[in-house]
N, C-alpha and C positions, 0 to 999 in steps of 0.2 A: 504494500500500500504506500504511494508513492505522495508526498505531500503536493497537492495541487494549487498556484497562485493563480490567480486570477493576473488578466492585462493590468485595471484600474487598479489593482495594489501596487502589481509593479510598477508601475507608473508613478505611483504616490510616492513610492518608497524611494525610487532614483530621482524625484523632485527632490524631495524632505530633504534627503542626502546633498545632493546638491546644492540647496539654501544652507544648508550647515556648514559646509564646507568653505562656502565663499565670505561666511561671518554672520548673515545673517542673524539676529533674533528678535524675540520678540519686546519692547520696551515694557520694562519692567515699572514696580512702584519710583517713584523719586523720593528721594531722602534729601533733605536741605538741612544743614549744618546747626541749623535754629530751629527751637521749638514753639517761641508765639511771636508773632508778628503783627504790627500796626501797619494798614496802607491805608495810605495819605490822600484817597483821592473823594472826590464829591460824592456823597452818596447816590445822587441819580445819574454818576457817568455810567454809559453801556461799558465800555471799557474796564472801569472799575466792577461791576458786576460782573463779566465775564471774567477774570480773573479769579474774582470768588469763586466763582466755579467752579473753575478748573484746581487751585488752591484745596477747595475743597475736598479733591480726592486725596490729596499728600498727608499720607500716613503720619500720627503723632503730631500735627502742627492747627493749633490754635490761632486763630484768628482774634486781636484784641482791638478792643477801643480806646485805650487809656496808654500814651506812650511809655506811662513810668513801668506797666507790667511787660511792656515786650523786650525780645532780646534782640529783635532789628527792627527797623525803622524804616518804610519805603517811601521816600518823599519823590510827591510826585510836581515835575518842573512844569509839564504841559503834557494837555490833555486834550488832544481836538481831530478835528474833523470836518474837512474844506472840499468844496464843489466848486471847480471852479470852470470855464466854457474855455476849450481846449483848440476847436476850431469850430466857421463857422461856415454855410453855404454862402452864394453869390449874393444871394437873397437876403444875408445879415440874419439867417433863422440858424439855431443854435445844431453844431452838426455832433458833436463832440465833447464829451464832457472829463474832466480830470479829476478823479477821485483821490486825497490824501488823509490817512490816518497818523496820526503823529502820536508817541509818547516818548517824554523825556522824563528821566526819573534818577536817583542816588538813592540807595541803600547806607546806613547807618545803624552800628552795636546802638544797644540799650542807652551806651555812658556815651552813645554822640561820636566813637571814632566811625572816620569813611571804609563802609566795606566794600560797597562797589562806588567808583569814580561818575557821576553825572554819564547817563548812557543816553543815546537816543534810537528807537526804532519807528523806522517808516515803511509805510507802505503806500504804492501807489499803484492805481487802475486807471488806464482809461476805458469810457463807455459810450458808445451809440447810443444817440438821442435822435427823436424824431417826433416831432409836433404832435404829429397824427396816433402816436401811440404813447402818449405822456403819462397816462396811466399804467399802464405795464413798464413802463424804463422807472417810473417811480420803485414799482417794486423789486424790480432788479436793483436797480439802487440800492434798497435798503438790506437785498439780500448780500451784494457785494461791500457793503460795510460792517454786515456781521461777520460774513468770511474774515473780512481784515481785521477786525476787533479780537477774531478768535485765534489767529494766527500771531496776533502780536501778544498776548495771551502767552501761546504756548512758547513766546520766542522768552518771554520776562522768565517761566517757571524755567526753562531749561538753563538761563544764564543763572539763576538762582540756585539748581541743582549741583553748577558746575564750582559755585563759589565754595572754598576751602575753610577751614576755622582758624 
């Protein structure tokens, strides 16, 4: 009795191998060198909410309100979010739109030293605009500024993960 594989295992089994071999894996939890942390930003920035977020899966880390109880400090420098008409038709009607996400921010211990130096991350889109469908590019709109909010997001936890004690 002779052990029988199937194609579809073997196939799976020289992928898997494959992705292992090249480094492959899968991203793990994140661990950040600090256990409660204050961010600095407005409470109704989208930004600052998705960050909580995502914050919120990192194992062990409290989120606080009161600077004197954390052990880092996220001060946030700028926080925005600009539309701005990138190019236009013959006709002066808007053809082109320039979407930018900015945050600029510094990390600081508890007692005030700098842990991270004044950073800044951007992002930029441009987007098709069209008169005749100004309601749907609206929601694209608001969909590609969530995209960006959450990529900038995941760009703060990773710099965050990478920092040293």
């Amino acid at each position: 009795m002779g052990l029988r594989v199937s194609r579809r295992s073997l196939s799976s089994l020289i992928a898997l191998s494959l992705l292992g071999g090249c480094g492959f894996r899968l991203r793990g939890t994140t661990a950040l060198p600090f256990r409660r942390l204050r961010l600095g930003f407005d409470p109704l920035s989208p930004l600052g909410q998705e960050l909580r977020r995502q914050l919120a899966t990192v194992p062990d880390l409290q989120l606080v309100d009161d600077p004197r109880q954390a052990d880092a400090l996220f001060d946030v420098l700028e926080d925005s979010f600009n539309r701005t008409v990138s190019s236009r038709t013959a006709a002066g009607q808007v053809r082109e739109l320039s979407l930018t996400a900015r945050l600029r921010f510094r990390l600081r211990t508890g007692e005030g030293e700098e842990w991270l130096r004044e950073t800044m991350i951007e992002q930029n889109q441009l987007m098709s605009y069209s008169e005749t469908a100004a309601l749907a590019k609206e929601g694209e709109e608001a969909q590609l500024a969530r995209s960006m909010r959450e990529d900038i997001a995941a760009q703060v936890v990773r710099r965050l993960a990478a920092l040293q004690r």
